[in-house]
N, C-alpha and C positions, 0 to 999 in steps of 0.2 A: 596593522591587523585590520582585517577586514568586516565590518558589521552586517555588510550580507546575510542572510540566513542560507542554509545548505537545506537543499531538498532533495530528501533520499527514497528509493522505491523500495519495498521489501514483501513479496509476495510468492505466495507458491501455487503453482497451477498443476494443469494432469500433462503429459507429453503430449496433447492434443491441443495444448491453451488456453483452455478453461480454467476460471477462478471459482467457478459456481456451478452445480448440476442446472440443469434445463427447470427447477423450481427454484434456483437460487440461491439451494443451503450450499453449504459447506462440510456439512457431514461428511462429505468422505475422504476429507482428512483425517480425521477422527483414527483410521488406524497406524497413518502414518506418524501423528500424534504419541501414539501408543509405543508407536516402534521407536522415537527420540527418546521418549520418557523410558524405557525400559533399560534401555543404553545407558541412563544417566545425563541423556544429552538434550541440550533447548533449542540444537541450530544456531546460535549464537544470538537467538532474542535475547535475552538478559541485560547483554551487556547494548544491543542494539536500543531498545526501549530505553536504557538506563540515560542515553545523552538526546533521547525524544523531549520535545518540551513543546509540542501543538503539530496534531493530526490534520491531513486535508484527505474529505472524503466525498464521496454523491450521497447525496439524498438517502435514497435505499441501502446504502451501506451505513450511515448513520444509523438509520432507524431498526437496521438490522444488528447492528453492535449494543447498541442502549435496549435493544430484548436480551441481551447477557449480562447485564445488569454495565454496562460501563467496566472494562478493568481498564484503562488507562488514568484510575487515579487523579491529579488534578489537572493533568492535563489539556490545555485548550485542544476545543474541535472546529474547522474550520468546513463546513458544508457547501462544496460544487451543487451549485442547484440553479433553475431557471426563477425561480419563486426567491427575487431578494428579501423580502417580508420576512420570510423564514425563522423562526424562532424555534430554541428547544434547550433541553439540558444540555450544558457542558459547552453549548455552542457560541463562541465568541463573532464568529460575521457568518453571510451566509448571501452568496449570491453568484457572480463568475468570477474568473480566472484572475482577469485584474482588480476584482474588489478584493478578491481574499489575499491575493500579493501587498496589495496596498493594507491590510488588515493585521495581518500578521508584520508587518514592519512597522506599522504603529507602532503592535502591542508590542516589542521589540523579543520575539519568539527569532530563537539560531539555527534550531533544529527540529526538519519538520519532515514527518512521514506522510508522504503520498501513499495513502492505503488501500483505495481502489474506494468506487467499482473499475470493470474496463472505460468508461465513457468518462471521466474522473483523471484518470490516470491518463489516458487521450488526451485530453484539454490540459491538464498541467504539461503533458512532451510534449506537443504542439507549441506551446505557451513557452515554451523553453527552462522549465522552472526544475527537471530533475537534474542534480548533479552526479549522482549515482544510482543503482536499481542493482538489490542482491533480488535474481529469482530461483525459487526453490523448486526443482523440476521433478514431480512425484511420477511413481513407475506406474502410472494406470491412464486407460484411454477414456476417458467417461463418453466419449463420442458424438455429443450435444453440453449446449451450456451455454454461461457470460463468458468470452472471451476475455483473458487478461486487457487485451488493447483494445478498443472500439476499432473500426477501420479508420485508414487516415493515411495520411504521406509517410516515406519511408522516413527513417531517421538512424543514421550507424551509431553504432556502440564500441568500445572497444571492451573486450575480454581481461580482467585485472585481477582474477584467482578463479577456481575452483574448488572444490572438496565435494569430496562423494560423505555420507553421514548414512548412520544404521537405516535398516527399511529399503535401502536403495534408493534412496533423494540423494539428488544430484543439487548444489548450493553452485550458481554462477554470480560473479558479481561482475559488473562493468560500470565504465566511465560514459557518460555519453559525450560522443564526439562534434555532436553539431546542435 
């Protein structure tokens, strides 16, 4: 058995690639949101969250998530950021790619969500650190934003399910191949 930790992506963007409007929020998920919960259904967060045991995020998506008050419960946070000083709630290392690889295998953390920003989730595929990425592909153009990926080298995927879910979100998950 392997002590590796597995690092997984799970993000939903607009069909244009956006994770964020052109200010940042997220808000306009909010009715896609609406349209899971009305079905009864979570996209399969529940059960996704439930085997998370430490997040890897940037900077501004930390500090954007800890304005929600924190729901990832006790979970460690692991901050992408150029400022290794970095210090804050929840956040167990903070600095780049290989300190927080080497951070998180200290703390002996198996299962870790890459949760964005795009520049975040760039440096972890780069870095070679995702094992999988479910993206959640919502039916609207927002037409400006944060892209899911910062720019960067190509990288293949392979296709390993689909499922269309209420709202018209499209759920892909894939393996990455390199």
């Amino acid at each position: 058995m392997s002590n590796r930790p597995t690092y997984v992506g799970y993000i939903a963007m607009s069909l244009d690639g956006f994770i964020a409007d052109a200010k940042g929020s997220v808000e306009w998920l909010d009715p896609f949101n609406a349209a899971l919960g009305d079905a009864g259904e979570d996209g399969g967060y529940a059960a996704f969250i439930e085997l998370v045991d430490a997040l890897v995020m940037g900077r501004s998506t930390y500090e954007q998530v800890l304005g929600w008050g924190w729901p990832y419960g006790a979970r460690a946070g692991y901050v992408l950021t150029r400022n290794p000083g970095f210090e804050g709630q929840h956040v167990s290392a903070a600095g780049d790619v290989e300190h927080l690889r080497a951070a998180i295998k200290a703390n002996g953390h198996q299962h870790i969500w890459i949760m964005g920003g795009g520049e975040a989730q760039r440096a972890a595929l780069d870095a070679g650190m995702f094992d999988t990425l479910s993206v959640f592909i919502m039916p609207t153009l927002l037409g400006q934003g944060l892209p899911c990926f910062a720019p960067g080298p190509q990288h293949n995927l392979t296709l390993t399910a689909s499922r269309t879910l209420p709202g018209g979100i499209l759920k892909l998950d894939y393996a990455i191949k390199d």
